[in-house]
N, C-alpha and C positions, 0 to 999 in steps of 0.2 A: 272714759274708756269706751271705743267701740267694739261693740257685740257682736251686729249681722251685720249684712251689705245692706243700706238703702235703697230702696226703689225709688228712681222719681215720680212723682205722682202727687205729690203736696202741692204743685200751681194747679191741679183743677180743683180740689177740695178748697184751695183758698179761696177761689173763685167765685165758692158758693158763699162765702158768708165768714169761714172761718179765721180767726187770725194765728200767724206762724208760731206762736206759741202753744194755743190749742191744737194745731194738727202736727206739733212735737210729741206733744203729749200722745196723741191717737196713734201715731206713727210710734215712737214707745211701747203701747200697749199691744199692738200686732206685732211687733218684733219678738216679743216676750211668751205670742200664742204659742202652746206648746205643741209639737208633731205630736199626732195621734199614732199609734199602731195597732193593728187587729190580724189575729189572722182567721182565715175563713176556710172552709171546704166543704162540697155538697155528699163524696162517693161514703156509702159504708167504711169504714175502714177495716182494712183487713192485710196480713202479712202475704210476701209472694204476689203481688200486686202496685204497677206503677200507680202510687195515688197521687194528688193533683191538691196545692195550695197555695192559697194568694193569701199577699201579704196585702192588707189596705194600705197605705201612708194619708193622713189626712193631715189639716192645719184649718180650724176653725170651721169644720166642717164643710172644707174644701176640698178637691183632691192634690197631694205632693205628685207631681209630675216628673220632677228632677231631681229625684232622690239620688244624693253621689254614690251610694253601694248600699245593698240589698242584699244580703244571705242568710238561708235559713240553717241553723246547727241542728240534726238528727241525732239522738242517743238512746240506747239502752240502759233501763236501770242501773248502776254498776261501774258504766264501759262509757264516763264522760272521756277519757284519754283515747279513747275509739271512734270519737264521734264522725259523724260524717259533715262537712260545711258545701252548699248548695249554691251557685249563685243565681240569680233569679235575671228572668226576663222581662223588661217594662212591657206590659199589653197596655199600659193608657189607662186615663180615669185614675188613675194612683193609686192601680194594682199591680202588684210585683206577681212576677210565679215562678214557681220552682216543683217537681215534680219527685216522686221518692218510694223506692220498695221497702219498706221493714222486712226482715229477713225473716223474722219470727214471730209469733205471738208473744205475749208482754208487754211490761209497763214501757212507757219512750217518754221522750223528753224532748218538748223543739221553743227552739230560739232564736226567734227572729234579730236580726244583727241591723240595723238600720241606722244611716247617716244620712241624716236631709236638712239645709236649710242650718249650717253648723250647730244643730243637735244629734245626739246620740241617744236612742231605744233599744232596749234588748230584753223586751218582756219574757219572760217564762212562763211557756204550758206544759201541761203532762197529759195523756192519752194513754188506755191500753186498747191494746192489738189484737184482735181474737172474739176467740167465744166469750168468752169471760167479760167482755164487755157488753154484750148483750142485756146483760143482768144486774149491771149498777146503776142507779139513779140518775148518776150523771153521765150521761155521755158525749158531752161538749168539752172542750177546750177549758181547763182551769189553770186561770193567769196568775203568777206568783206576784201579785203587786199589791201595795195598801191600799183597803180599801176608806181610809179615811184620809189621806195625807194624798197631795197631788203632787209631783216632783216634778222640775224639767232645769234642764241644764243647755248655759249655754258658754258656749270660746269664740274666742275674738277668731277673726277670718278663718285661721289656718292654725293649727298648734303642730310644732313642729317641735323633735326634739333637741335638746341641751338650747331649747331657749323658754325663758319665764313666760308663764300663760298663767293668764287671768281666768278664773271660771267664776259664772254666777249663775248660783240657782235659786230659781224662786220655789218658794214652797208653800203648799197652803192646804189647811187643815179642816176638816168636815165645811169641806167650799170657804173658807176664811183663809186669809195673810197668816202663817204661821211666824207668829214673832216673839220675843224674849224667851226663847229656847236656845237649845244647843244643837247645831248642825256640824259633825263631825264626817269625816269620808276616809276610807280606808281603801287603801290603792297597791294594786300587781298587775303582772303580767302573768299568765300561765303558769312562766316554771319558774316563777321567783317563789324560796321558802321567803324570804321576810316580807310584810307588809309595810306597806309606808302610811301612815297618818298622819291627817291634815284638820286643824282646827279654824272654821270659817268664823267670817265675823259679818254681821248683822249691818248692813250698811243701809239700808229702807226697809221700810216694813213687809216682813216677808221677803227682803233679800239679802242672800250671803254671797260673799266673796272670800274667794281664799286663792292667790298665787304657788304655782307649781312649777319647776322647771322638769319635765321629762327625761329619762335619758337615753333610754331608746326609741326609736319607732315602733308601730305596731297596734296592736288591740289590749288594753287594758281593762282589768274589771275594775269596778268603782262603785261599793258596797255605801251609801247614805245613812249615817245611822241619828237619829232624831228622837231627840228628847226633849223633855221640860218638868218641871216640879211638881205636877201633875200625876207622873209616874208613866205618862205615852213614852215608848221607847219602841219605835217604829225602824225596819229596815227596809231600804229598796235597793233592788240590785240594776245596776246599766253598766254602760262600756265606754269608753273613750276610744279614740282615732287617731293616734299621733302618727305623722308623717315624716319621714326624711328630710333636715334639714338642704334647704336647697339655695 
């Protein structure tokens, strides 16, 4: 099954010493690095004020240049059906930006939306707005992610709906292959009440696969939830991308 697009670039590494089997392997292993996301900002923050935030995209400590879409979701405690979505501007170096007033003092909520390289990121922070933030311990950006489980997900070129897609995610657990567990994903769109649930199967170590046909286009949430006999029952939250059948 293919994952990402190839690059050519395997006749110079063969070049050196390497044979086609080994730089399948390497070429493999960079297919599978996962996009990094972070988000950054220097101003105070404060309500009634254009404030200013970039989104990094990275891959193995490189910069993503050619991320397909970039948006940042803005919310209020409360008022996620109010949110605001942002789309951002490449400045280069494999920073996105996008710029934002909070209306009010208060807790917010932002979500970077990122499609790069047929991955899907959609980390969660929280920030308050105001005086009140002056006075808590933390005043940086707190990412809704595990901190012991490393997730990334990938689909074959394009997923497009009412047709079957392949996703594999690798998983790995305090820096190790997460294997003989249970990788289960629970899947919506926005205003769907029912969930759909999806049980993956272990096909290498530390990788799941599970087929899905879509049925609409759009943005999907896609909840990971991760287990083993251990008693780890781990969730991360991401998004899927489905396109218009064309």
């Amino acid at each position: 099954m293919k994952y990402l697009i190839m690059v050519a670039v395997a006749i110079l590494l063969v070049a050196c010493g390497q044979t086609e089997e080994e730089q399948g392997a390497v070429d493999h292993i960079e297919q599978l690095s996962p996009i990094e996301v972070e988000l950054l900002y220097e101003e105070a923050l404060a309500s009634g004020e254009n404030m200013t935030f970039d989104v990094l995209v990275t891959q193995n400590e490189a910069p993503v240049e050619d991320a397909r879409e970039v948006i940042v979701e803005f919310w209020q405690e409360g008022a996620k059906e109010e949110s605001d979505m942002i789309e951002s501007t490449n400045e280069g170096g494999g920073v996105y930006r996008v710029t934002y007033e909070f209306p009010e003092d208060g807790l917010y909520f932002v979500q970077p939306h990122v499609t790069a390289r047929d991955m899907h990121r959609m980390p969660l922070y929280e920030l308050t707005i105001g005086e009140e933030a002056a006075d808590q311990e933390k005043q940086s950006f707190v990412e809704y992610e595990s901190e012991i489980i490393d997730l990334s997900l990938f689909a074959e070129d394009s997923i497009q709906a009412g047709e079957e897609t392949t996703l594999l995610i690798v998983v790995e657990h305090k820096d190790k292959p997460f294997t003989g567990g249970v990788l289960t994903l629970e899947i919506w769109q926005h205003e769907d009440e029912a969930h759909t649930w999806l049980d993956t199967e272990e096909t290498d170590v530390g990788q799941y696969e599970v087929s899905h046909t879509f049925a609409n286009a759009g943005e999907y949430h896609v909840v990971f939830h991760i287990e083993d006999d251990t008693g780890l029952h781990e969730h991360i939250h991401e998004a899927l991308i489905v396109d218009e059948n064309t």
